[in-house]
N, C-alpha and C positions, 0 to 999 in steps of 0.2 A: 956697069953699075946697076942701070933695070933690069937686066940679068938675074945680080945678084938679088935684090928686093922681092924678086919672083921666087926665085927658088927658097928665099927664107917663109915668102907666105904658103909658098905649097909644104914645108918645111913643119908650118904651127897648123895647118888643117886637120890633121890626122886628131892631134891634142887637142883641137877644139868638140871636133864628133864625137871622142871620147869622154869628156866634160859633161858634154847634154846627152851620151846614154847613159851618164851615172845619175846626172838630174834628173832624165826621164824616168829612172825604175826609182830614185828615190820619190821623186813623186807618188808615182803609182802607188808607193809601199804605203805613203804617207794617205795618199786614199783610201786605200784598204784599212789602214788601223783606224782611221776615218770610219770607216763605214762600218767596223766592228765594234769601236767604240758607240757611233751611233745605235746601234745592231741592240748590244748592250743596254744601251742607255733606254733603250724605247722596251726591251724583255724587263728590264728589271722596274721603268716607272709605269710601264702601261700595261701591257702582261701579267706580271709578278705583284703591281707595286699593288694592290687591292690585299692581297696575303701577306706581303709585308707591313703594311699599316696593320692590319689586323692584327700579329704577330708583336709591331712597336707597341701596339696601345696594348694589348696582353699584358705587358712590362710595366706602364704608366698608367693602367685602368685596371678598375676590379669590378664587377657587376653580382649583384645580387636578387636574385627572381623572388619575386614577391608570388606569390601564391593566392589565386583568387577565390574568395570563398563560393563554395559548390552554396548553387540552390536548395531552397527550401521544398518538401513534398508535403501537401495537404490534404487533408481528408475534405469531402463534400461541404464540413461544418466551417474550415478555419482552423481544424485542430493539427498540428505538425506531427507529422510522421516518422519526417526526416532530416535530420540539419548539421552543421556542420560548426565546430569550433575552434578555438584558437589552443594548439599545442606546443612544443616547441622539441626541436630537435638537438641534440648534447653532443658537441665535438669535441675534443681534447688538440691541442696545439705542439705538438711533440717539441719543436726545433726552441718554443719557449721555456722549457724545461730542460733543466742541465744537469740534476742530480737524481744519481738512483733514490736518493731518502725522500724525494719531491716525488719522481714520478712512482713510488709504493703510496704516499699518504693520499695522493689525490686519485690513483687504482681504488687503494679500501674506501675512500671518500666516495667513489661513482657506483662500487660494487654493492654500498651498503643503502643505498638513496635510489639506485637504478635497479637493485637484481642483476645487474650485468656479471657474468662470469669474470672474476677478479684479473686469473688467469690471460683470458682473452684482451681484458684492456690494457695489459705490460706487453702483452702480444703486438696488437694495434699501438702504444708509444713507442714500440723499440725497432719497427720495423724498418725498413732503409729502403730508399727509392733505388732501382737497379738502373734507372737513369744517370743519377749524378751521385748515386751511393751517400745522399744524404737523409735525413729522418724526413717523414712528410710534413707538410708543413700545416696538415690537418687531418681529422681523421674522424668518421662519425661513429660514436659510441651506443645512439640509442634514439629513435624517431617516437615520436607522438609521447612525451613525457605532459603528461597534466603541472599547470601551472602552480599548482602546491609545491610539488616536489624542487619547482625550478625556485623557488623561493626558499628554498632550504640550501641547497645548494649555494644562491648569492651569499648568503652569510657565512660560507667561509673563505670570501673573498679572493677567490681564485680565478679573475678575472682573466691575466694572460695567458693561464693554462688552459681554462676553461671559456668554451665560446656555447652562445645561445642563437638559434633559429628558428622565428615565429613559422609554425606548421598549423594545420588544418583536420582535422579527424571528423570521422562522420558517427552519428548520433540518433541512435531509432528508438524514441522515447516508450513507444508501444510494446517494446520486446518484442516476441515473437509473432505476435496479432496479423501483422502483415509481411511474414517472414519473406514467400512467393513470390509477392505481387511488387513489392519492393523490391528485394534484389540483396545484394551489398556491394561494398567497392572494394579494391585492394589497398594496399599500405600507400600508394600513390596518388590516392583520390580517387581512381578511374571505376564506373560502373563495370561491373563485372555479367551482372545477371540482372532479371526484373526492370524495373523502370528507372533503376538506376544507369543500364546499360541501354536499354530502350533511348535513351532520353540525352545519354552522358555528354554529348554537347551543348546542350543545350545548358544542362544543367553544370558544369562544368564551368564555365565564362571563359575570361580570356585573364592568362598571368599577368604581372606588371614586371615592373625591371627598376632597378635602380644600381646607376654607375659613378662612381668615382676616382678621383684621381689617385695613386698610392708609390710608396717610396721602394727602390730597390728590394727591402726584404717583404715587400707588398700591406703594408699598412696603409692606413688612409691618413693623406697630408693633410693636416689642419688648415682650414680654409682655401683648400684645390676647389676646382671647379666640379661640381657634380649633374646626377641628372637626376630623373626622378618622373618613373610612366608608372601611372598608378592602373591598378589590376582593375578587372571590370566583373561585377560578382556574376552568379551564373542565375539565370531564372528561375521562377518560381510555377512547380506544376503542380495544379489543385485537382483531382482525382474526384470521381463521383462515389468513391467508396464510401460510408458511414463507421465511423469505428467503435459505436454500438452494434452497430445491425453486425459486424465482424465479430465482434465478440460473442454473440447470439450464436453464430454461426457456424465458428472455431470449437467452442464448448459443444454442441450438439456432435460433431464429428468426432470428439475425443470421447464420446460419452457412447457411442455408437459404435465406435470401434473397440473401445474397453467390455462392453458390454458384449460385441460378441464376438471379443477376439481376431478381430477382423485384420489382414496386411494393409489395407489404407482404407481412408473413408475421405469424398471430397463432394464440395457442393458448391451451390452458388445463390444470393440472394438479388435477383433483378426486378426492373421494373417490366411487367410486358405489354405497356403502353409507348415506352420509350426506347428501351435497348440500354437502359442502364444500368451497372452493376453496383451493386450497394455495398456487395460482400462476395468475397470468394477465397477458397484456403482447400488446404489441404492437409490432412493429417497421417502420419508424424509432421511436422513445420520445422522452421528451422529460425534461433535468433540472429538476426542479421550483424547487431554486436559483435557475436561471437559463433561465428560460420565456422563447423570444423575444415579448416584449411590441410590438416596433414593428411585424412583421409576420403582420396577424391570421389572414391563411389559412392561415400557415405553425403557428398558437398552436393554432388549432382541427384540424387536420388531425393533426399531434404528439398531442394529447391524446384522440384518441378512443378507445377501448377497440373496436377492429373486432370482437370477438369476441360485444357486443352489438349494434354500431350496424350492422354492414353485414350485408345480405341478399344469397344468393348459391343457385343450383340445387347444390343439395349432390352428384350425383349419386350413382357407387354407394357411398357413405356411406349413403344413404337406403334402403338396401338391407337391411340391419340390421333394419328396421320393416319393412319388406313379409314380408320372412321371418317374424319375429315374428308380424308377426298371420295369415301364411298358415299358419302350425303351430297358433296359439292358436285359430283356428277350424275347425281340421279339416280345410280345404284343399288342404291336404300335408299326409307324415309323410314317417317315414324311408323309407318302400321306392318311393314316388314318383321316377319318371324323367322325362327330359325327352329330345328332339332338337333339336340346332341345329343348321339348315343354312347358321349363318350371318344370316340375318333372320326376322322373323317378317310374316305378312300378316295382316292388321289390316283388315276392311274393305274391302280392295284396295288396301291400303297395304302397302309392305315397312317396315319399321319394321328396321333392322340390327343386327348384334350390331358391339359393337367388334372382335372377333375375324373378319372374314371374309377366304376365300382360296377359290380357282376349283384345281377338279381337272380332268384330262380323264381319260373315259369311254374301254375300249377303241375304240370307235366314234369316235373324237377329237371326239365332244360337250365342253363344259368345262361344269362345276355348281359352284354356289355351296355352299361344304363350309366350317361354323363351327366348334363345338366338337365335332358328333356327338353320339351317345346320351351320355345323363350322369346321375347317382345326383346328392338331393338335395346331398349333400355336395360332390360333384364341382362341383356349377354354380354352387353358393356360394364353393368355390376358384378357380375360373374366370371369376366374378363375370359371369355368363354372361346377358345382357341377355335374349337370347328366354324364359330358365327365368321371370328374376323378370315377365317381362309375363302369361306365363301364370298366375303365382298372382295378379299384379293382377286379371287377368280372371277365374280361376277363383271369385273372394272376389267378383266384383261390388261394383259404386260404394257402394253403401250400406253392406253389410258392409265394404269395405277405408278409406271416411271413416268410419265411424264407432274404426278404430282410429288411422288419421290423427289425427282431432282427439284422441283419449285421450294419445297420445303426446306433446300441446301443440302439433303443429306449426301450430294457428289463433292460439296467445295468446302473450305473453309472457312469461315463467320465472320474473318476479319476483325477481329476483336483487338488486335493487334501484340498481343502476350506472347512472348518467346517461347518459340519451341511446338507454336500450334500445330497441328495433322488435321489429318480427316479419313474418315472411317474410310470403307471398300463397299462399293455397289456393283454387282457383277453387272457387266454391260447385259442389255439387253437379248440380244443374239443369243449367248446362251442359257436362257432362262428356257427352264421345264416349268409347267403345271405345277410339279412337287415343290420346286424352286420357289413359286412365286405363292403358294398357300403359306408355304414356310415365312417368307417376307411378311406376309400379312400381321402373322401376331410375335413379329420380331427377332428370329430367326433369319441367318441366313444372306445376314444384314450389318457392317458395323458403323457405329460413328463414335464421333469423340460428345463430352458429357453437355459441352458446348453447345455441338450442333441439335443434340437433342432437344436444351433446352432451347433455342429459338424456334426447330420447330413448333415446341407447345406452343410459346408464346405466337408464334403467329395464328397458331388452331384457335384460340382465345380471346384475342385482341380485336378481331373484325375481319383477322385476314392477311395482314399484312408482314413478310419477312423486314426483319430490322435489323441494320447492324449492329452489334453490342459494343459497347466500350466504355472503357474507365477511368479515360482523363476528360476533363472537365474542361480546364483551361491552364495554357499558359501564361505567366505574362512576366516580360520583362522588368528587370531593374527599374526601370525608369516610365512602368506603369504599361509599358506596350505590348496591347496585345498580339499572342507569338502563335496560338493556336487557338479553337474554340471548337469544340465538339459537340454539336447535338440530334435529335432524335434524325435519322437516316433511314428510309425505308428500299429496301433493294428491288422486290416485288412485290404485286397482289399473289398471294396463293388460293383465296377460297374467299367466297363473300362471304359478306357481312352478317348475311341471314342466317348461313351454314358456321360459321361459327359461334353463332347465340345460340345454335342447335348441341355443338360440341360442349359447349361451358354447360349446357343443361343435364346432357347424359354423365359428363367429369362432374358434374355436383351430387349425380344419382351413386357412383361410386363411393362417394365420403358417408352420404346419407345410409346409406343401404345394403352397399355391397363389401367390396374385399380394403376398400380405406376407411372401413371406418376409425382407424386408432390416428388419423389425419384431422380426423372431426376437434373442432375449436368452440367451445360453450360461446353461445350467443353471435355466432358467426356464420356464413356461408363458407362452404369449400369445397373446392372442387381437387380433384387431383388424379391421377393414376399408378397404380405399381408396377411393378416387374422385377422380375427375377430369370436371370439365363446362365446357361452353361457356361464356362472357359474351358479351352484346351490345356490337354496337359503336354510335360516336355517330349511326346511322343507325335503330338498334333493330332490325340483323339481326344470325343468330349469326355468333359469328366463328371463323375454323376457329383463329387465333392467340391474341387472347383467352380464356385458360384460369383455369382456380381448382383447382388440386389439395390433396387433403387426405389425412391419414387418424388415424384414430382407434384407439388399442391399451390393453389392459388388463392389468394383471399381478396376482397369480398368474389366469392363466384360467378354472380352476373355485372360485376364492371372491375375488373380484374385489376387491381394496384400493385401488386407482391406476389413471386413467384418462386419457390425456392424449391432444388433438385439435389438432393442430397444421394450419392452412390457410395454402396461398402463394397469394397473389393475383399472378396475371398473370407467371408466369416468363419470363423475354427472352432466355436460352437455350435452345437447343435440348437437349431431352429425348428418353429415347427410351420409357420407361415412367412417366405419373403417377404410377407407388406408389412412384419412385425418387426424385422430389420432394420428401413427408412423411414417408415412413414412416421410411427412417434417421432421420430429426433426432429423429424418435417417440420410439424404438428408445433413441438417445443421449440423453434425458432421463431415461424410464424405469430405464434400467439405470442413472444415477444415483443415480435415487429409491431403487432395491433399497438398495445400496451405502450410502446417506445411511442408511437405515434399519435396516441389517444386516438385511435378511428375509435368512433362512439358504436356501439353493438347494435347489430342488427335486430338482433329478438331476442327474448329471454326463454332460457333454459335451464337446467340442474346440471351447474356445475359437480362433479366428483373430481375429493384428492386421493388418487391412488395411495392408498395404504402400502404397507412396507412387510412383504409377507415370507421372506427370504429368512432360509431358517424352518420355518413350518415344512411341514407335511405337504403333501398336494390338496390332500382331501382337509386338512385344516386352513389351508391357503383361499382353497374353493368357498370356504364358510365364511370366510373371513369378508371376501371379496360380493358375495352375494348383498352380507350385512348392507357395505355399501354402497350397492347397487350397482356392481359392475360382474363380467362377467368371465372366467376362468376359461382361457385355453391350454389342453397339456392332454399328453397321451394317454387314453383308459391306462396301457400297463403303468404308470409310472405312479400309480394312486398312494405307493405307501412313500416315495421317496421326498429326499427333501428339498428345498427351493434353492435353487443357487442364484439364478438371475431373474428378474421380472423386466418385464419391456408392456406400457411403459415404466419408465422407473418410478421408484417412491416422489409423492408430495406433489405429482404431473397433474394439472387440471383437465380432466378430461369430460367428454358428453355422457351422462347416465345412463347407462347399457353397454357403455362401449367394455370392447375386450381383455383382457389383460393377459399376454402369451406367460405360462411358468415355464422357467429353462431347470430340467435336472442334471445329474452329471449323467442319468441315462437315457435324454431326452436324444435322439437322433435328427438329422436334418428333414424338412420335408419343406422341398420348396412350392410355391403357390403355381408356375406354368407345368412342373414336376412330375413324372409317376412316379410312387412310392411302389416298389417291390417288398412286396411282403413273403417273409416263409414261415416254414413252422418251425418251433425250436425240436428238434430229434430226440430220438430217445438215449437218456443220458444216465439215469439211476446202473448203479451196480457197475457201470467201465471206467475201467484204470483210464491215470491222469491222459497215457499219450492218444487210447481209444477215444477218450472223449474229446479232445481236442479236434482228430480229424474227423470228429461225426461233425462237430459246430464249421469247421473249416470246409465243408463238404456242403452242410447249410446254406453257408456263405456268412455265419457269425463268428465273432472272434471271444474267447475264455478266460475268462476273468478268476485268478484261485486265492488261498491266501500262500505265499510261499512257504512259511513255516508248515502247513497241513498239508503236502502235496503227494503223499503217499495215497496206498490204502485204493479204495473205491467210492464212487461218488455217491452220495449220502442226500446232500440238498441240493436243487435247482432254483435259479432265480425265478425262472416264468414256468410252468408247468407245459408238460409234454406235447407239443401241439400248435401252444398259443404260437399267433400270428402277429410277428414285430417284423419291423423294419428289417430290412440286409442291411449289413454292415453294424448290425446293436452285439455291444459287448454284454453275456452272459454269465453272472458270475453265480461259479458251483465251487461247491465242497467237499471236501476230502474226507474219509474214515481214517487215517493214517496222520503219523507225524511227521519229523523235518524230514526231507527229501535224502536219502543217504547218497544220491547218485553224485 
């Protein structure tokens, strides 16, 4: 019987091991789905579960960005330049509209209130989501709508088709005044260019948000829980610009460039005690309103501020500094003379002065006779090319770059304007003799209009290089100041003494010499001109392509106001570069007096230039004597008639001073320049093609009437011989009628 008891339990063992290797693997399984569910459970609440909340509240939230209003930009005074208002943005609600007869009246409803293409808004209602192949469930029709129009609209009470969203537009009360130096922004708000880009953080602030609760087709539940972060506006940046002194300034460069046809004219109105810009523009300008967006050469060419971005051979601008550091090192003084015979030899180089004319000798030898013996002062009025090469040369390379670079002319001003450059100063190393006479009277040499003008001003000031700039201050929303800008000195360049020397001889040029159309009734002024080359698209110089400038300061001996006004490329004929800039100078300045009541230094005889355009040269010249001014213009052009005068009509000017006549046969002659004179050939009795390649052989070009072109030549403009300008068109006349060829 225990036997048998034994062999029934060896009997159920097998059954039992069996039992617990099913329990065993079911367990196991029972861990694993365990541990995938765990697995699970932790990817999708810790993992995942961040994108899924954000994805639930999608469905049960709706948020809407509040739009913080952009900062205010101010001129020097308070006055706003630039601000920003309340628009609103027009969407249509497609999926609330259920009839084609609805979504036509509220199309011709948007097309006729918005200008919106009718077409395109049945477009945008009928479109289908390629998601869920449903309508959208919004769609925007039309941004920055002015709040008029939006009140037309309410009154057809189209509230669930129609949805409104307060937007933001920018607003540049001055027009175009400060096209440049402002900038504009895109349809987004965002600074694009100028100070609005410069700044766009700041000015910009920070969005706000507001969220609420909303029901499956995304409406907002009546009384959900909502939220509410309000926007933080953007700062306010106040600018040392004056938006008179700009407008002074603006008008002189449109008047300068109409008047001599010029591709730009740009300048700048600073202080050169502080480094502050009052005014600065560029002409053509652009209004920042209304920036042409479709055509970008025309966007970016408008907007650039030439007075930092273009580099140009300054010439006798550049004059200012060679003097400067030839006093500030002992090089010259005052009782230092010079001789011009006209050029100087360089090496075995003639190197020329702008002024050259041929004497004859009793012996009827003829000699090269420039300005003659000359006192420092004199050669300064005379802007006398051979003087400044020898103080180039007398200073030597080393000694004359080491004031070079002091003056800035290797860096840039830091003025902080998009887009700035900086001219080219060949390293020293390889500098020739020819090289560095060249440098001397501006030549050889470039910078941008910038760095020019800090030079002066530090020639003038005492000495001292300044950094220039245009914002004033920042200050936050909440009063705090975010920036503060003022007077900044980078180095000494020349003392104090040597500059009271500079400001004496730049006053001797307005008084005396080649500025005087810079001269101001009852003022001191100092100033210098020039006029240089540009290269043409071959990269040689051009005798046509030109850049004249000039630069003037008032009161002379303690300098308040500085202004540098540059024409690029005049496409009239001139007959003196300093007739160019210097009026328009001249006519800013004596605003700025005027703007600021500086009380007058001394009294003088005022003259208003008469308006003599129209006349004759030689009835022009009568007119102008009357009173008491004095006619420039070419002997040959005595019987032709006045086209432009510089300065212009009604201009206050000092009594004696100049007045350039522009004819349509008046040729260029620039002041650093030699004029090439030739004779006109002999032209009476040759058919038309003969005479043409006698004048083209000349180097004149033939002027006919086309109906008379036959025949042989009968009348000549200038007589056989006479000596005009190369490049003057001469017009002849024909014996013959209309051309039969």
């Amino acid at each position: 019987m225990e036997q048998q008891k034994r062999k029934k339990i060896r009997a159920r063992r097998p059954r039992i091991s069996r039992l617990r290797r099913k329990l065993l693997i079911a367990s196991a399984l029972a861990v694993v789905l365990l541990l995938i569910l765990l697995f699970n459970l932790y990817h999708v609440s810790i993992v995942k579960g961040p994108s899924y909340a954000k994805m639930a509240q999608r469905q049960w939230q709706s948020s809407l960005s509040l739009k913080a209003e952009r900062g205010k930009i101010l001129d020097r005074n308070g006055n706003v330049l630039a601000e920003s208002y309340t628009t609103y943005m027009v969407c249509v609600n497609p999926q609330a509209i259920t009839e084609d007869a609805d979504r036509e009246r509220i199309a011709s409803i948007l097309n006729t209130l918005l200008g919106v293409n009718y077409e395109s808004i049945i477009a945008k209602m009928t479109k289908v989501n390629p998601k869920d192949g449903k309508l959208y469930q919004q769609v925007k029709i039309k941004d920055q709508v002015e709040s008029n129009v939006i009140a037309q609209l309410v009154t057809f009470q189209e509230n669930r088709a129609i949805s409104y969203y307060a937007d933001v537009k920018r607003n540049y009360p001055e027009g175009n005044l400060f096209g440049q130096l402002l900038g504009f922004t895109n349809v987004d708000g965002d600074g694009q260019t100028g100070v609005e880009l410069s700044y766009n953080t700041i000015l910009s602030g920070k969005d706000g948000k507001q969220i609420f609760e909303t029901d499956r087709d995304g409406n907002e539940i009546p009384g959900g829980e909502s939220s509410y972060i309000a926007p933080i506006g953007g700062a306010t940046v106040q600018m040392t610009v004056d938006t008179g002194i700009q407008g002074f300034l603006q008008n002189a460069l449109e008047e300068a460039a109409r008047t001599n046809l010029a591709k730009y004219a740009y300048g700048v109105v600073m202080s050169p005690k502080t480094g502050e810009i009052y005014a600065i523009s560029s002409y053509p300008t652009i209004d920042p309103n209304h920036p042409p967006r479709t055509d970008a050469e025309t966007l970016l060419d408008l907007s650039r501020q030439r007075m930092v971005t273009e580099t140009y051979e300054p010439g006798s601008v550049f004059k200012v500094v060679t003097l400067a550091a030839a006093l500030d090192s002992g090089s010259v003084n005052d009782s230092t003379q010079f001789f011009c015979s006209g050029y100087l030899n360089v090496l075995g180089q003639k190197i020329k002065c702008w002024k050259k004319t041929t004497r004859k000798r009793s012996n009827g030898q003829e000699i090269d006779v420039g300005h003659g013996r000359e006192t420092l002062a004199q050669a300064v009025q005379n802007s006398c090319n051979p003087a400044f090469m020898s103080m180039a040369l007398k200073m030597g390379t080393d000694k004359f770059y080491e004031y070079i670079y002091a003056f800035g002319m290797n860096d840039k001003t830091g003025v902080g304007i998009g887009g700035e450059t900086t001219g080219k100063v060949t390293h020293r190393k390889y500098i020739r003799d020819t090289d560095l006479a060249r440098i001397g009277f501006g030549q050889s040499i470039s910078c941008t209009g910038m760095q020019m003008a800090m030079a002066v001003c530090a020639a003038i000031n005492g000495g001292e290089l300044l950094k220039p700039y245009y914002v004033m201050e920042v200050t936050a929303p909440d009063g705090t100041s975010l920036e503060h800008n003022e007077r900044s000195v980078i180095r000494n360049v020349i003392s104090p003494e040597t500059s009271a020397k500079v400001r004496k001889y730049l006053t001797g040029v307005v008084d005396s010499g080649s500025g005087k159309n810079a001269a101001i009734p009852g003022y001191s002024v100092g100033g210098k001109t020039g006029t240089s080359q540009k290269y043409d698209e071959n990269g040689k110089v051009s005798s046509t392509l030109l850049v004249a400038s000039f630069v003037g300061f008032v009161p002379a001996d303690d300098p308040e106001y500085l202004c540098m006004i540059i024409v690029d490329e005049p496409q009239v004929p001139v007959v003196y570069g300093s007739t160019v800039a210097a009026p328009f100078v001249q006519q800013v300045l004596r605003n700025v007096l005027t703007y600021y009541s500086v009380p007058m230094e001394r009294q003088e005889n005022a003259v208003s230039v008469p308006d003599v355009r129209g006349l004759t040269v030689e009835q022009a010249k009568d007119v102008l004597k009357k009173a008491g001014l004095e006619a420039t213009f070419m002997e040959t052009e005595k019987a032709a008639a006045v086209q432009r005068q510089s300065p212009t009509p009604g201009n206050l000017v000092v009594k004696g001073s100049p007045v350039i006549l522009y004819t349509a046969w008046t040729t260029f002659q620039g002041e650093e320049e030699e004029i090439e004179m030739v004779e006109v050939p002999k032209l009476m009795g040759k058919n038309r093609l003969n005479a043409m390649d006698a004048l083209t052989k000349a180097g004149l070009v033939m002027d006919y009437d086309r109906s008379k072109s036959t025949g042989t030549v009968i009348q000549i403009q200038y007589p056989e011989g006479t000596k005009i300008p190369k490049g003057s068109t001469v017009y002849v006349e024909f014996s013959g009628g209309k051309d039969e060829e």
